[in-house]
PQR file with spaces between the fields and no chain letter, atoms N, CA, C, O and H, PARSE charges and radii, in Angstrom:
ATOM       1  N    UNK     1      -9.890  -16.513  -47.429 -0.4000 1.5000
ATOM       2  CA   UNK     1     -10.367  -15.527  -48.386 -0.0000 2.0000
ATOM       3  C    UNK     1     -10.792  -16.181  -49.691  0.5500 1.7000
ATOM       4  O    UNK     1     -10.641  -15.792  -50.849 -0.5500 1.4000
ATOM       5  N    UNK     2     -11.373  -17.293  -49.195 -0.4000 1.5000
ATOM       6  CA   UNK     2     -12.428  -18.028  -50.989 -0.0000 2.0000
ATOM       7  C    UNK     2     -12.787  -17.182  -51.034  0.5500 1.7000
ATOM       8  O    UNK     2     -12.031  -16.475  -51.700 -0.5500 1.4000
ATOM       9  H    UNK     2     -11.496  -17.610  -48.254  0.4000 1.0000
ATOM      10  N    UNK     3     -13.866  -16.505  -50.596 -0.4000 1.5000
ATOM      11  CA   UNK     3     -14.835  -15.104  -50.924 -0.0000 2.0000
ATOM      12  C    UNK     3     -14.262  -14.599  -52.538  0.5500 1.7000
ATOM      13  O    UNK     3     -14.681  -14.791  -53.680 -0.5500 1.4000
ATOM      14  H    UNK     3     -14.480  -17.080  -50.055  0.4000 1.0000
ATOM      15  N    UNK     4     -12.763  -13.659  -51.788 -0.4000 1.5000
ATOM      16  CA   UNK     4     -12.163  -13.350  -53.393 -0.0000 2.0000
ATOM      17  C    UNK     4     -12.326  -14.144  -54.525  0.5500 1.7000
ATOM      18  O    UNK     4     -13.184  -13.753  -55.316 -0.5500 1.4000
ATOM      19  H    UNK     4     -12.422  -13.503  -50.861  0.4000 1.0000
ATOM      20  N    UNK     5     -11.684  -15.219  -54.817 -0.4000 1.5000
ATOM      21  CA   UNK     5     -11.890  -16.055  -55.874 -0.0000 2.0000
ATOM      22  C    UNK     5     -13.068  -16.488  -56.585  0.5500 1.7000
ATOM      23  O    UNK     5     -13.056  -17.150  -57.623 -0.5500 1.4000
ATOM      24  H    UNK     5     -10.987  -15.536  -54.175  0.4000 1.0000
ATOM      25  N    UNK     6     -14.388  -15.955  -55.784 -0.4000 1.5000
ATOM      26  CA   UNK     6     -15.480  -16.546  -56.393 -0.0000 2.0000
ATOM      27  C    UNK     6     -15.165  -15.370  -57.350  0.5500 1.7000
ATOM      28  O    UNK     6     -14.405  -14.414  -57.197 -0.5500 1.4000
ATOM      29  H    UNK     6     -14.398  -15.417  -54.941  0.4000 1.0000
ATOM      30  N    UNK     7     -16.085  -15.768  -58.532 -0.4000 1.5000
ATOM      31  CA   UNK     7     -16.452  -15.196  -59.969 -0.0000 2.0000
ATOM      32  C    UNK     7     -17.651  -14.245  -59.570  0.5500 1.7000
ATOM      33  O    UNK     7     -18.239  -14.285  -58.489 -0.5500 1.4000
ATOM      34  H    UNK     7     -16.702  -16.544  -58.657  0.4000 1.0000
ATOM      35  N    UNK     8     -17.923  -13.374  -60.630 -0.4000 1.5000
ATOM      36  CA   UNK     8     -18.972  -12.425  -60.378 -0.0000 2.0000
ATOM      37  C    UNK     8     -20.309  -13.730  -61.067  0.5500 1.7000
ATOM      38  O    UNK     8     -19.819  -14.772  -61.501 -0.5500 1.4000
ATOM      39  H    UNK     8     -17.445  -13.341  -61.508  0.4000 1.0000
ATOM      40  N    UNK     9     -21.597  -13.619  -61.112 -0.4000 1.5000
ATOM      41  CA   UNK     9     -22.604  -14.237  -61.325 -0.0000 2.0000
ATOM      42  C    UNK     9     -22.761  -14.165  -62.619  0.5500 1.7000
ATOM      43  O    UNK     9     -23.701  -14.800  -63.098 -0.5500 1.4000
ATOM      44  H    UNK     9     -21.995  -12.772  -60.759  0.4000 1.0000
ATOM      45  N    UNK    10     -22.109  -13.579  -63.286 -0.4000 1.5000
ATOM      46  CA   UNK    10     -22.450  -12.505  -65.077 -0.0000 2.0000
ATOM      47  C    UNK    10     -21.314  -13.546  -65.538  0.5500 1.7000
ATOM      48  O    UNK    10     -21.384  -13.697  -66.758 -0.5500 1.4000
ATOM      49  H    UNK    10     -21.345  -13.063  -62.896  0.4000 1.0000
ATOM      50  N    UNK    11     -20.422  -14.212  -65.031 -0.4000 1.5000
ATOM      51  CA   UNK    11     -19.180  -14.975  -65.861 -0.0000 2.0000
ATOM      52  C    UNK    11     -19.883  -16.330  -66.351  0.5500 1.7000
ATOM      53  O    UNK    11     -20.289  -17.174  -65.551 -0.5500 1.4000
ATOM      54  H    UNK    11     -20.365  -14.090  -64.040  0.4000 1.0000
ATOM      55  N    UNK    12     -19.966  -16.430  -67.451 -0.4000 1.5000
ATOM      56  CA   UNK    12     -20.402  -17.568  -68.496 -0.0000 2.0000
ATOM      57  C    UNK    12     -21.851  -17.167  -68.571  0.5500 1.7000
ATOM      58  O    UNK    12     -22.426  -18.092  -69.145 -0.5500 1.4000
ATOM      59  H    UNK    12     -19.637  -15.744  -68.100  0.4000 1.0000
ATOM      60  N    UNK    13     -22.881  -16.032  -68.198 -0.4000 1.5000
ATOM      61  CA   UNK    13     -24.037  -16.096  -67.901 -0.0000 2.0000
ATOM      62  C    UNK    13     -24.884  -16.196  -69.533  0.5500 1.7000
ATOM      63  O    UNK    13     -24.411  -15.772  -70.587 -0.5500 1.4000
ATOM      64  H    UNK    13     -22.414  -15.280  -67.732  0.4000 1.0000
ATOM      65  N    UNK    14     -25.686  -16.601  -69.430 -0.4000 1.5000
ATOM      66  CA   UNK    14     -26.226  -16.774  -70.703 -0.0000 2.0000
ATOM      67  C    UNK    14     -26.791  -15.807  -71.106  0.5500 1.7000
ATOM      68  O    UNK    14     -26.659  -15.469  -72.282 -0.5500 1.4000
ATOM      69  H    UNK    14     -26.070  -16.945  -68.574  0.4000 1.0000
ATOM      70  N    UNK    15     -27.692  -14.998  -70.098 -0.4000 1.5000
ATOM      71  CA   UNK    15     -28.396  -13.894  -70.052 -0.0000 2.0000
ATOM      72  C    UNK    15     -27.749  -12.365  -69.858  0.5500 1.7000
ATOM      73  O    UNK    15     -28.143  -11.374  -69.243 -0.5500 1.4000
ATOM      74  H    UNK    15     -27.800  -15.272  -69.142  0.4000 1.0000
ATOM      75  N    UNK    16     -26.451  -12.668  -70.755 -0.4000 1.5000
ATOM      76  CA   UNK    16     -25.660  -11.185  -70.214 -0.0000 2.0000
ATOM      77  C    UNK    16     -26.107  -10.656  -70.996  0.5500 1.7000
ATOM      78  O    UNK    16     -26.868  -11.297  -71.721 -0.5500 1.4000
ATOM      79  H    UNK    16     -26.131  -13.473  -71.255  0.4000 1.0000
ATOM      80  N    UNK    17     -25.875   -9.132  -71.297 -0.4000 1.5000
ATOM      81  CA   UNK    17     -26.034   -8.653  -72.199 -0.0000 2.0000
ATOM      82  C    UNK    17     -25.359   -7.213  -72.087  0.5500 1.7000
ATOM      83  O    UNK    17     -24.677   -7.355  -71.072 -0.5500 1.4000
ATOM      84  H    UNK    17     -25.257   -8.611  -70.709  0.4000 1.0000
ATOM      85  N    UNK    18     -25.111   -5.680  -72.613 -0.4000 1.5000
ATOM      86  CA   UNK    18     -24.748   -4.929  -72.663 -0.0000 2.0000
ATOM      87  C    UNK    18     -26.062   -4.332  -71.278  0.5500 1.7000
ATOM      88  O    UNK    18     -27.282   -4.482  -71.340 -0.5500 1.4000
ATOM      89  H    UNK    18     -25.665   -5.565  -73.438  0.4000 1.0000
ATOM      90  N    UNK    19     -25.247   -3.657  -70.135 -0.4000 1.5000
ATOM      91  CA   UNK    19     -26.388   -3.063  -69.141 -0.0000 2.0000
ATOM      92  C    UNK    19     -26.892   -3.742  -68.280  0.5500 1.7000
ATOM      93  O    UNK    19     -27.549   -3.320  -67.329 -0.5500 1.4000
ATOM      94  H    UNK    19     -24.256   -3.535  -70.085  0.4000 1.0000
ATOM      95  N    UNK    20     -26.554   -5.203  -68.607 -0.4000 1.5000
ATOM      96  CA   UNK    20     -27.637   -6.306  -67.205 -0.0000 2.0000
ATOM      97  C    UNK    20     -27.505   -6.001  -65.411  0.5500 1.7000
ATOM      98  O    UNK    20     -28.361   -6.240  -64.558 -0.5500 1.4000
ATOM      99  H    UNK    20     -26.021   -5.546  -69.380  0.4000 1.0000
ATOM     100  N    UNK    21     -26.486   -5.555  -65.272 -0.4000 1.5000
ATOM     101  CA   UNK    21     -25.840   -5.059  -64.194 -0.0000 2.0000
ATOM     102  C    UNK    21     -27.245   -4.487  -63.466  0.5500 1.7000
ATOM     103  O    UNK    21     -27.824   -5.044  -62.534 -0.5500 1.4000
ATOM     104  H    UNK    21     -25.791   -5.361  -65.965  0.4000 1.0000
ATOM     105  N    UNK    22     -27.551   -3.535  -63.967 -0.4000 1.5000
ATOM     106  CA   UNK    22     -28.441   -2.880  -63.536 -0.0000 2.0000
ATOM     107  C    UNK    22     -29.843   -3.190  -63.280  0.5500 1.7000
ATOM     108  O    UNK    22     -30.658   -2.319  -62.974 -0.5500 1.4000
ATOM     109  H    UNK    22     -27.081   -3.083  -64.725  0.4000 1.0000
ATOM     110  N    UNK    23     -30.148   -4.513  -63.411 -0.4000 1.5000
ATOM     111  CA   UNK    23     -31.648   -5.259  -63.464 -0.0000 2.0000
ATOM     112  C    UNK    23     -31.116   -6.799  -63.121  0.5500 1.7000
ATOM     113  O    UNK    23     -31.880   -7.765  -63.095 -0.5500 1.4000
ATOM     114  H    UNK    23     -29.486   -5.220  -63.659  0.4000 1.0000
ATOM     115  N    UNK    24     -29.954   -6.863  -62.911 -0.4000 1.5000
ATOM     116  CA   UNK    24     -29.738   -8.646  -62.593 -0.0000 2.0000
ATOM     117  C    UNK    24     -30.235   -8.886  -60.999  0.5500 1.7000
ATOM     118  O    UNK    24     -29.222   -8.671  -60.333 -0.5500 1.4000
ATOM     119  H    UNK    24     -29.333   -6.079  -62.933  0.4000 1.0000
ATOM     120  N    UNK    25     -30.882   -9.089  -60.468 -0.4000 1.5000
ATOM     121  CA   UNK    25     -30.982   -9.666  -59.109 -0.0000 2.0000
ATOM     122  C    UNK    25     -29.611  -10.802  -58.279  0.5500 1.7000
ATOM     123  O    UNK    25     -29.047  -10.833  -57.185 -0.5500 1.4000
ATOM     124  H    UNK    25     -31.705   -9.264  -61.009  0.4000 1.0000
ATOM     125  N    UNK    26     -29.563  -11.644  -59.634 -0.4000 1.5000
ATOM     126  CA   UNK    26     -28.043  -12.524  -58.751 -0.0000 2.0000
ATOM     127  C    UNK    26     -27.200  -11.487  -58.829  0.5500 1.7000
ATOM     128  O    UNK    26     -26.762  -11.234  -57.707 -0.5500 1.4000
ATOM     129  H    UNK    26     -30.021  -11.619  -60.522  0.4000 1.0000
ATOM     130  N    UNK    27     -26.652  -10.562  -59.904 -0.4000 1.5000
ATOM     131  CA   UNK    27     -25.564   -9.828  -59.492 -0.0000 2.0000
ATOM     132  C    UNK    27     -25.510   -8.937  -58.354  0.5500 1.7000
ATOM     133  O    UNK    27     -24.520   -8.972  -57.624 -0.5500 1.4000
ATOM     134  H    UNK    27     -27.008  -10.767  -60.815  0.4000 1.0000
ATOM     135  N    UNK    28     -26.653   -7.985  -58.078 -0.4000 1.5000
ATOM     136  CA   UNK    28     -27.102   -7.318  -57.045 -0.0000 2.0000
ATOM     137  C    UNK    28     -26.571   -7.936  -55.414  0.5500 1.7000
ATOM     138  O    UNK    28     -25.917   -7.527  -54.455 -0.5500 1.4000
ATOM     139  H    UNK    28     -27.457   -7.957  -58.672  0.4000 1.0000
ATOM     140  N    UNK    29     -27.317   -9.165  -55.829 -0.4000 1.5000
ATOM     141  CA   UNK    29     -26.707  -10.006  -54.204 -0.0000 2.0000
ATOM     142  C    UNK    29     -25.646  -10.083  -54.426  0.5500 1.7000
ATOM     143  O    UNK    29     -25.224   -9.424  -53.475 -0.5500 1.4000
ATOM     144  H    UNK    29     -27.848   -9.498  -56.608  0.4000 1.0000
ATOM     145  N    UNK    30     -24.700  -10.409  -55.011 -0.4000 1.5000
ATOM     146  CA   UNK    30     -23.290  -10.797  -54.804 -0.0000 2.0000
ATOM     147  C    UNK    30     -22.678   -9.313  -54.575  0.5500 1.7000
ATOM     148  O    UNK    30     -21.829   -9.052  -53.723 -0.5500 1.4000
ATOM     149  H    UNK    30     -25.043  -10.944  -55.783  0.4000 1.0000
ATOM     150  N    UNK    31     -23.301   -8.307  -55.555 -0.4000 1.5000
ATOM     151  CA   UNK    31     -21.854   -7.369  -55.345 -0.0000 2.0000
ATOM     152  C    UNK    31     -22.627   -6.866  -53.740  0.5500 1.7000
ATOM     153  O    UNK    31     -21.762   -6.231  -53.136 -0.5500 1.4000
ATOM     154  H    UNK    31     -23.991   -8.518  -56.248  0.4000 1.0000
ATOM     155  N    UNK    32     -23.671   -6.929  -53.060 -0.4000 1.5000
ATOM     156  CA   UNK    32     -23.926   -6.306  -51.589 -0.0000 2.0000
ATOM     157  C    UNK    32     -23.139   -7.391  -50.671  0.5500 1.7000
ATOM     158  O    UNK    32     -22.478   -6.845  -49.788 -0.5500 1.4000
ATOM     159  H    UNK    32     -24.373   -7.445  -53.551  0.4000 1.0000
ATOM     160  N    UNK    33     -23.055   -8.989  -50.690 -0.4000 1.5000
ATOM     161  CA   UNK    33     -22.486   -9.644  -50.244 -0.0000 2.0000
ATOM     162  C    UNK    33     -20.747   -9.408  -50.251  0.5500 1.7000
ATOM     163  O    UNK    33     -19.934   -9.765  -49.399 -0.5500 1.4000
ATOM     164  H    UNK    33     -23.592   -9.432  -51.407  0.4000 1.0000
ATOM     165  N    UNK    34     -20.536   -8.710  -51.475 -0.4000 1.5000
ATOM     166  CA   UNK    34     -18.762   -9.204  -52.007 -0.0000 2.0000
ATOM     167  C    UNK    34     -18.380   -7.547  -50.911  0.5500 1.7000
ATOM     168  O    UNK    34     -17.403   -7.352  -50.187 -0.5500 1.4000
ATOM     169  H    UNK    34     -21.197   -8.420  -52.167  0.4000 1.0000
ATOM     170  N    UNK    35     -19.527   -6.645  -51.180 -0.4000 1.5000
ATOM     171  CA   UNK    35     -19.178   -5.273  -50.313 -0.0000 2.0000
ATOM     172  C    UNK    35     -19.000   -5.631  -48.860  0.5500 1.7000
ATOM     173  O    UNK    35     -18.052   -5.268  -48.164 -0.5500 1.4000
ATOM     174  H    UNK    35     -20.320   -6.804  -51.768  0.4000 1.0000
ATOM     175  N    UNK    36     -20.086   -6.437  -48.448 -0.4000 1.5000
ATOM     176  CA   UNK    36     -19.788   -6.890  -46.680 -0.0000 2.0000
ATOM     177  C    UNK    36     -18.272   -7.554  -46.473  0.5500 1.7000
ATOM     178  O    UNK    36     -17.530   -7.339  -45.514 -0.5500 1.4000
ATOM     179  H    UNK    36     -20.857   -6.732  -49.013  0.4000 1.0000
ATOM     180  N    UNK    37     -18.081   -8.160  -47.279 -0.4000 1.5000
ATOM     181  CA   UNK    37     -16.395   -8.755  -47.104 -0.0000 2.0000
ATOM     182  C    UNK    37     -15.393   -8.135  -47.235  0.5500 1.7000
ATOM     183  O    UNK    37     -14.293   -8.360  -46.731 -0.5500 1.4000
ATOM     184  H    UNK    37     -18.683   -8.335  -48.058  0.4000 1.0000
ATOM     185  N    UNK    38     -15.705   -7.326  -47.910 -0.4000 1.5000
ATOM     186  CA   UNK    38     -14.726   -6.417  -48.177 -0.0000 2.0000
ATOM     187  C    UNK    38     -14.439   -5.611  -47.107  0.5500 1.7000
ATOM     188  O    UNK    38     -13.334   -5.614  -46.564 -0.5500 1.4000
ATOM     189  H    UNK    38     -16.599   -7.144  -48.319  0.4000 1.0000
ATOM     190  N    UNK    39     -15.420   -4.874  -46.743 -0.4000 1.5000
ATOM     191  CA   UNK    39     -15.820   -4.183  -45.805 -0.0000 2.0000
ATOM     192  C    UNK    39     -15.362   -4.684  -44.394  0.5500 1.7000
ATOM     193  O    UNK    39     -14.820   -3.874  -43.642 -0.5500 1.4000
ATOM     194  H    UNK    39     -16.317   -4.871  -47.184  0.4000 1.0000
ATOM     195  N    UNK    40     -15.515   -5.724  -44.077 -0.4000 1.5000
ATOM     196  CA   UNK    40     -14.997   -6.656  -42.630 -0.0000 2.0000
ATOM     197  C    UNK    40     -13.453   -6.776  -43.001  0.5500 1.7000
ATOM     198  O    UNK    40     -12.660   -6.493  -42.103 -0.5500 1.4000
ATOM     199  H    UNK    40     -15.955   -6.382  -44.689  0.4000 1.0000
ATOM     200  N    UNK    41     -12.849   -7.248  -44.491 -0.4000 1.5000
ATOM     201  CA   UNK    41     -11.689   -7.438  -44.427 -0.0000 2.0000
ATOM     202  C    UNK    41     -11.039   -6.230  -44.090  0.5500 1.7000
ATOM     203  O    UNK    41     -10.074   -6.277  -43.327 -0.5500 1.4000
ATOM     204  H    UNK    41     -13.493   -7.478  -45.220  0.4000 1.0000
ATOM     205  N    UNK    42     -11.479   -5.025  -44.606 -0.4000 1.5000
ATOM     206  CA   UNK    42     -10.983   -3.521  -43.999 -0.0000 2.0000
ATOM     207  C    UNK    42     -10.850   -3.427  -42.729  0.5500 1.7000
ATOM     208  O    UNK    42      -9.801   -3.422  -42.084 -0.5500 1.4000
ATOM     209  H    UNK    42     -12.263   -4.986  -45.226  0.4000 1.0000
ATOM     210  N    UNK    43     -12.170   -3.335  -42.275 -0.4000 1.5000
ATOM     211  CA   UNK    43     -11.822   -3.477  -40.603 -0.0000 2.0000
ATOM     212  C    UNK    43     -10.832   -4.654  -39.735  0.5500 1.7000
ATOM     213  O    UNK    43     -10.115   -4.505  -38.745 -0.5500 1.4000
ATOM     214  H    UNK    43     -13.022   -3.339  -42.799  0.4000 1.0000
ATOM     215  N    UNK    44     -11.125   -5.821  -40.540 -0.4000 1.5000
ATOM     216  CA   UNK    44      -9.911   -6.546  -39.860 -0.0000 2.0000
ATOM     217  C    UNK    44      -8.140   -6.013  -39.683  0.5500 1.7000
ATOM     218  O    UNK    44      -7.403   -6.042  -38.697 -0.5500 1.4000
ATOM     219  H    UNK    44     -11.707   -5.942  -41.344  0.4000 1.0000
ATOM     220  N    UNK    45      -7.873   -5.498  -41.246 -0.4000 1.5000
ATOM     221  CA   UNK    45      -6.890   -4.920  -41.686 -0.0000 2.0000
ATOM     222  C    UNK    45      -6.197   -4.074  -40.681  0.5500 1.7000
ATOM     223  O    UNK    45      -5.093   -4.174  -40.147 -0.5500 1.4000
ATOM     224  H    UNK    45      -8.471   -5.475  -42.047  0.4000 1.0000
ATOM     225  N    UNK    46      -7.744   -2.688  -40.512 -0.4000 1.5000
ATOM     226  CA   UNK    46      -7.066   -2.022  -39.448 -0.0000 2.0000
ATOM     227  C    UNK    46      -6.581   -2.511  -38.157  0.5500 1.7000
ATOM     228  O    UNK    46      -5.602   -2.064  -37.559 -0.5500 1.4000
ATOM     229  H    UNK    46      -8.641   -2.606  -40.946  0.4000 1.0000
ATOM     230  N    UNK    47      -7.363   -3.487  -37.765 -0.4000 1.5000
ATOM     231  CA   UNK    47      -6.834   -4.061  -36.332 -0.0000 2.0000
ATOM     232  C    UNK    47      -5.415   -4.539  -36.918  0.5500 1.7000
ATOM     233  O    UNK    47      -4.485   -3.784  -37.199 -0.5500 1.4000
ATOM     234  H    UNK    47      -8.158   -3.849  -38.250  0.4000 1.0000
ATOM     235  N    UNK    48      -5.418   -4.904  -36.952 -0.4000 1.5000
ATOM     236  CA   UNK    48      -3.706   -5.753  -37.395 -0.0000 2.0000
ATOM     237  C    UNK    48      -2.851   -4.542  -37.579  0.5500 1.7000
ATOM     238  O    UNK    48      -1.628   -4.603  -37.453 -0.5500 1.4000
ATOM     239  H    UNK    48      -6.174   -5.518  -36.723  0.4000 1.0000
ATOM     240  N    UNK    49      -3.340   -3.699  -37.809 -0.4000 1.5000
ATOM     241  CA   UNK    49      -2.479   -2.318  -38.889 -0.0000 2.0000
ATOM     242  C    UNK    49      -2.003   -2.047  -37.002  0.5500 1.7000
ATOM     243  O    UNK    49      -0.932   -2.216  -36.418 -0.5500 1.4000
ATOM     244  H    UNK    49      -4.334   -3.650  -37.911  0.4000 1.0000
ATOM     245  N    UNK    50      -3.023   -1.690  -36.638 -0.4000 1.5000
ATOM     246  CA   UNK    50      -2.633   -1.052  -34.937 -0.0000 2.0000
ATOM     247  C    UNK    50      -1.767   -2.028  -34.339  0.5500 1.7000
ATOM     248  O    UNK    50      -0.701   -1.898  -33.737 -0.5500 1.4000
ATOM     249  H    UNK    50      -3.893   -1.553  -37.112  0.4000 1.0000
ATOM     250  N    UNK    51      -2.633   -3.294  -34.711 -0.4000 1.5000
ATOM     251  CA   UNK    51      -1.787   -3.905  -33.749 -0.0000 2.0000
ATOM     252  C    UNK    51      -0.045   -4.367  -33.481  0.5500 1.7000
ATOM     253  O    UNK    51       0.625   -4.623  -32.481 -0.5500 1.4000
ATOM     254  H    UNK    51      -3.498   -3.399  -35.200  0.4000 1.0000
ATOM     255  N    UNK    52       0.231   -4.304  -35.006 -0.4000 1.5000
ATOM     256  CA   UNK    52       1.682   -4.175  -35.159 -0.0000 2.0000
ATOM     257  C    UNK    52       2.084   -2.732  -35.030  0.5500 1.7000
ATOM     258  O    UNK    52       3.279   -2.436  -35.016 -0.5500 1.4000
ATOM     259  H    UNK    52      -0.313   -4.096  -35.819  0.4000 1.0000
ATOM     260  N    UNK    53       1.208   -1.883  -34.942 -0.4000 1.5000
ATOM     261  CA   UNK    53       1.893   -0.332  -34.479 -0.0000 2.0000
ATOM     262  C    UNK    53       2.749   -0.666  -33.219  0.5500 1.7000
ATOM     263  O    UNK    53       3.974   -0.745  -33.123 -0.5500 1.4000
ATOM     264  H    UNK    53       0.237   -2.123  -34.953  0.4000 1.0000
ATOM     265  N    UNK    54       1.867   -0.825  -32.365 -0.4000 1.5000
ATOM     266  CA   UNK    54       1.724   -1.594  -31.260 -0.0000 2.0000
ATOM     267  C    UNK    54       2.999   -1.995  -30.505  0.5500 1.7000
ATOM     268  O    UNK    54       3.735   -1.397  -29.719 -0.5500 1.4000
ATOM     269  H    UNK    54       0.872   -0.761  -32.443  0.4000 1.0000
ATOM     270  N    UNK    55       2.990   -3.166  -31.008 -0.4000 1.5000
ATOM     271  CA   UNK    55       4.132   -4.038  -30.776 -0.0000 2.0000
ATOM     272  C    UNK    55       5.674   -3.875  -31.736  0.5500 1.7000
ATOM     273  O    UNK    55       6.743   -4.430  -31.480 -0.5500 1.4000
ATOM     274  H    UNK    55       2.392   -3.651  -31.647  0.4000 1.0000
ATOM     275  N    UNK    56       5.319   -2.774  -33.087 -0.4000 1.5000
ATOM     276  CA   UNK    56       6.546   -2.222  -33.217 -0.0000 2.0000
ATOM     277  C    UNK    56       7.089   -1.384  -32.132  0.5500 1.7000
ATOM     278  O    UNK    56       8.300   -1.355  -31.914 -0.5500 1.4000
ATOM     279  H    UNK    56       4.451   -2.323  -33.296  0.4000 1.0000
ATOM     280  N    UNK    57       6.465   -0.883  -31.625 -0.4000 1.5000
ATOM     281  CA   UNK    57       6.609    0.580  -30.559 -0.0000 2.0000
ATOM     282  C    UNK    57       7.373    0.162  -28.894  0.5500 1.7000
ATOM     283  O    UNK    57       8.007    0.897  -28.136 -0.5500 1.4000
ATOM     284  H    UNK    57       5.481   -0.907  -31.802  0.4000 1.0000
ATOM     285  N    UNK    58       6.944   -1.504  -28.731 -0.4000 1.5000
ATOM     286  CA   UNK    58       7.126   -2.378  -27.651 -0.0000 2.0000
ATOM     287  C    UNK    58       8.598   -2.261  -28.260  0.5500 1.7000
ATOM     288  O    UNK    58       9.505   -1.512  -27.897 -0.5500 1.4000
ATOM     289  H    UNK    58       6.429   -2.101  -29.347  0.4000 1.0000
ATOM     290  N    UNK    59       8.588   -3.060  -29.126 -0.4000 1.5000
ATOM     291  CA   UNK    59       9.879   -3.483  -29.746 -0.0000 2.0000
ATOM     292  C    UNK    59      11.548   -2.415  -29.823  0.5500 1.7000
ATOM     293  O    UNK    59      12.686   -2.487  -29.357 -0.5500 1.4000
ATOM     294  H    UNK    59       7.851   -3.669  -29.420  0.4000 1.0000
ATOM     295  N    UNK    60      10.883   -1.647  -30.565 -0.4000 1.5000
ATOM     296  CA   UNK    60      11.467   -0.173  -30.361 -0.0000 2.0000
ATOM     297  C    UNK    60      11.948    0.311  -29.210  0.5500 1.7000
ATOM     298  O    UNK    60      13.062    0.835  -29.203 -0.5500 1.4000
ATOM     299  H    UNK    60       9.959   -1.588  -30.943  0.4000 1.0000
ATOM     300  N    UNK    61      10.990    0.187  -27.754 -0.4000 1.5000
ATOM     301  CA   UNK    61      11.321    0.959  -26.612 -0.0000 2.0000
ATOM     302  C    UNK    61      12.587   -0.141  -26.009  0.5500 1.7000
ATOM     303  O    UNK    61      13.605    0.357  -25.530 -0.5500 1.4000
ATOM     304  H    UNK    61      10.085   -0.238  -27.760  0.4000 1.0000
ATOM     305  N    UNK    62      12.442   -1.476  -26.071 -0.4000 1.5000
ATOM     306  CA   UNK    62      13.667   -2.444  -25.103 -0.0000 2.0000
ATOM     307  C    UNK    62      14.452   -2.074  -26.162  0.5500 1.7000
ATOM     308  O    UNK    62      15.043   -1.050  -25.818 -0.5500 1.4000
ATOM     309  H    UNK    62      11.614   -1.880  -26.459  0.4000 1.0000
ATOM     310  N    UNK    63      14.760   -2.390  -27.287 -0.4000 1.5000
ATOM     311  CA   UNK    63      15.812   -1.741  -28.507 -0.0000 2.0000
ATOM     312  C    UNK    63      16.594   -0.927  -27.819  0.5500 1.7000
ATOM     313  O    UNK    63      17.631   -1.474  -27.445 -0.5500 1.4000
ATOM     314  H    UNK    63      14.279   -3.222  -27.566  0.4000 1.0000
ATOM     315  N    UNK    64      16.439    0.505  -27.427 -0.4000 1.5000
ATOM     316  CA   UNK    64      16.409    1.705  -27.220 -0.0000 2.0000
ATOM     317  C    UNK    64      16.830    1.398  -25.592  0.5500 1.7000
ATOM     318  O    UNK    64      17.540    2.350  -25.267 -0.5500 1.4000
ATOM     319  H    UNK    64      15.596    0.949  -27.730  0.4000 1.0000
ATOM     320  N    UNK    65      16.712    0.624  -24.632 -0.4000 1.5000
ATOM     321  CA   UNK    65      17.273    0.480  -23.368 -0.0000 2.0000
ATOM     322  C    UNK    65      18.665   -0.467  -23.930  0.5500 1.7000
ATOM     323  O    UNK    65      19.751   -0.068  -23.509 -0.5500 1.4000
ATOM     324  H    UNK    65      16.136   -0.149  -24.896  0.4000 1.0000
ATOM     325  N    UNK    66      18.677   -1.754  -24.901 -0.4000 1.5000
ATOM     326  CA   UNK    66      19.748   -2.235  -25.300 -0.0000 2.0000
ATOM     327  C    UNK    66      21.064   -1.138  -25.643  0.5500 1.7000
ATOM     328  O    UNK    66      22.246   -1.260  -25.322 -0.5500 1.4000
ATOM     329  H    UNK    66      17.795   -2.078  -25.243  0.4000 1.0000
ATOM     330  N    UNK    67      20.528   -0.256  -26.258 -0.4000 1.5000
ATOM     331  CA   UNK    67      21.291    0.368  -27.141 -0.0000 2.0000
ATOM     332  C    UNK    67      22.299    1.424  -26.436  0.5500 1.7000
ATOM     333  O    UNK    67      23.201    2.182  -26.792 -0.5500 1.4000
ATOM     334  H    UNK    67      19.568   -0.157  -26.519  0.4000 1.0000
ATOM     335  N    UNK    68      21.640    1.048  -25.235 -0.4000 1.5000
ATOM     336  CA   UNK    68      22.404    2.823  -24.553 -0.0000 2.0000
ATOM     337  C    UNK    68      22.591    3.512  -25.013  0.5500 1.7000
ATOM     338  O    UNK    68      23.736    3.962  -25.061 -0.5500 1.4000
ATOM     339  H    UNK    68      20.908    0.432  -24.946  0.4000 1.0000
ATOM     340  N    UNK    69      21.125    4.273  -25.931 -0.4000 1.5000
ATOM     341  CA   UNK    69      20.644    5.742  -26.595 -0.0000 2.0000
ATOM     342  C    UNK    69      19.624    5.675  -25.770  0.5500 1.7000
ATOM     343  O    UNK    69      18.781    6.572  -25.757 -0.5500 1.4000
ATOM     344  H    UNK    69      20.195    3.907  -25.892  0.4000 1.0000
């Protein structure tokens, strides 16, 4: 996850100014680029999210034969 750590394009920029956001072309690409990552890291997230549903639920059911409940 370098992705995160990069800086926005506007940090030290010479050409900032009050509003540039809205007419910068490098910023534009980065924040559509920084959205795709984000965006994949979400979806990754959910897989993992299920997938320990998952295997809590595995876990849970032999538990539950140990336990003689």
């Amino acid at each position: 996850m370098a992705w995160l750590k990069q800086k926005a394009p506007c940090f030290q920029c010479e050409d900032r100014h009050d509003g540039c956001h809205g007419s910068c072309e490098r910023y534009d690409t980065w924040k559509k680029e920084r959205e795709e990552m984000l965006k994949q890291q979400r979806a990754e997230s959910e897989v993992n999210s299920a997938l320990y549903a998952i295997k809590e639920e595995a876990v849970r059911k032999r538990m539950k034969g140990r336990n003689g409940k």
